[in-house]
DOVO-852271 format. One line per field, with one value per residue (C-alpha): residue in three letters; chain; x, y, z. Coordinates in pm, whole numbers. Example, Ala and Ser with C-alpha at 12.3 -4.5 7.8 and 13.67 -1.06 7.14 Angstrom:
BEGIN
code <- c(ALA|SER)
unit <- c(A|A)
X <- c(1230|1367)
Y <- c(-450|-106)
Z <- c(780|714)
END
This chain:
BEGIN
code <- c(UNK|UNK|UNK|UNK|UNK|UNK|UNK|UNK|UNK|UNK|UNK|UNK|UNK|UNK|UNK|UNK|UNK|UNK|UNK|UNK|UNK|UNK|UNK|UNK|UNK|UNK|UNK|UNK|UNK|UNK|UNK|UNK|UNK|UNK|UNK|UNK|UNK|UNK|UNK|UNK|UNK|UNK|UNK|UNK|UNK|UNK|UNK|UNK|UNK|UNK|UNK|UNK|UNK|UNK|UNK|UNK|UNK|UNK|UNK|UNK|UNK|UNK|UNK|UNK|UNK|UNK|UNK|UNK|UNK|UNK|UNK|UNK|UNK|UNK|UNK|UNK|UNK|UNK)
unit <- c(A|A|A|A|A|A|A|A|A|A|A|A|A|A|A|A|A|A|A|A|A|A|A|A|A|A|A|A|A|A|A|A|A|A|A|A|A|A|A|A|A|A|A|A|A|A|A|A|A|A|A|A|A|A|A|A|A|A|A|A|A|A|A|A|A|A|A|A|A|A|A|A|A|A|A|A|A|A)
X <- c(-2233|-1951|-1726|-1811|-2101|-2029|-1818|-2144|-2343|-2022|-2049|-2408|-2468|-2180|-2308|-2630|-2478|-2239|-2458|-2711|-2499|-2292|-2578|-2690|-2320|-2270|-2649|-2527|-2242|-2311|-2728|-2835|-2599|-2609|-2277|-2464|-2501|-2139|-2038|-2243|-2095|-1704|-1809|-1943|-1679|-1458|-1669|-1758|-1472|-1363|-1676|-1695|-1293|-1470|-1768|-1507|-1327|-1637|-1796|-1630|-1630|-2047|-2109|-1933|-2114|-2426|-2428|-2282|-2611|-2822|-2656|-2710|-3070|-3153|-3281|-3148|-2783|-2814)
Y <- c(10766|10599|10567|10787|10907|11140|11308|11340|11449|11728|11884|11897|12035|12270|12422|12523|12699|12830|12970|13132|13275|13460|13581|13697|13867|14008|14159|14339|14467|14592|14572|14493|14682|14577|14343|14145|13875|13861|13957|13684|13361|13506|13486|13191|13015|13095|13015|12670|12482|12639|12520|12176|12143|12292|12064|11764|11873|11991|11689|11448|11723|11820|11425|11381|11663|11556|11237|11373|11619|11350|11108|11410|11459|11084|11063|10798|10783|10930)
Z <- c(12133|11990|11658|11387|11546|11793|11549|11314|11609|11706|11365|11356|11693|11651|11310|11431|11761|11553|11273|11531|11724|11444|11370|11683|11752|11433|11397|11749|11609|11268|11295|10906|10650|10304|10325|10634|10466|10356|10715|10887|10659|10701|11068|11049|10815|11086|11412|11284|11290|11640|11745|11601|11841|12132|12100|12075|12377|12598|12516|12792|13061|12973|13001|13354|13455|13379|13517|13850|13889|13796|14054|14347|14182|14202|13824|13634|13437|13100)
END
């Protein structure tokens, strides 16, 4: 993926992770008080952009790493 892109692609991929799993985190901590839903989007407001740099940053290291397993599993490059 190149150019604008993979930048697209970060953000989208890193939304979704990021709004399931403050959902998922803060449903274990608080369960399903009244101010949930207020509690979930602050989470999330705050998770997303952290995730969106770690997606940016993981990115290169995930890619290498796939394409070494799939050279040891003799599939083809992705």
């Amino acid at each position: 993926m190149q150019g604008k892109a993979r930048y697209i692609f970060a953000a989208i991929q890193s939304g979704i992770m990021a709004f399931l799993m403050t959902a998922i985190v803060t449903a274990l901590n608080v369960g399903f008080p009244p101010d949930y839903l207020a509690r979930w989007l602050r989470a999330f407001v705050i998770a997303w952009p952290c995730a969106f740099g770690a997606a940016l940053v993981a990115r290169p290291f995930a890619q290498s790493g796939t394409e070494a397993i799939m050279r040891k599993l003799g599939g083809p490059k992705p």
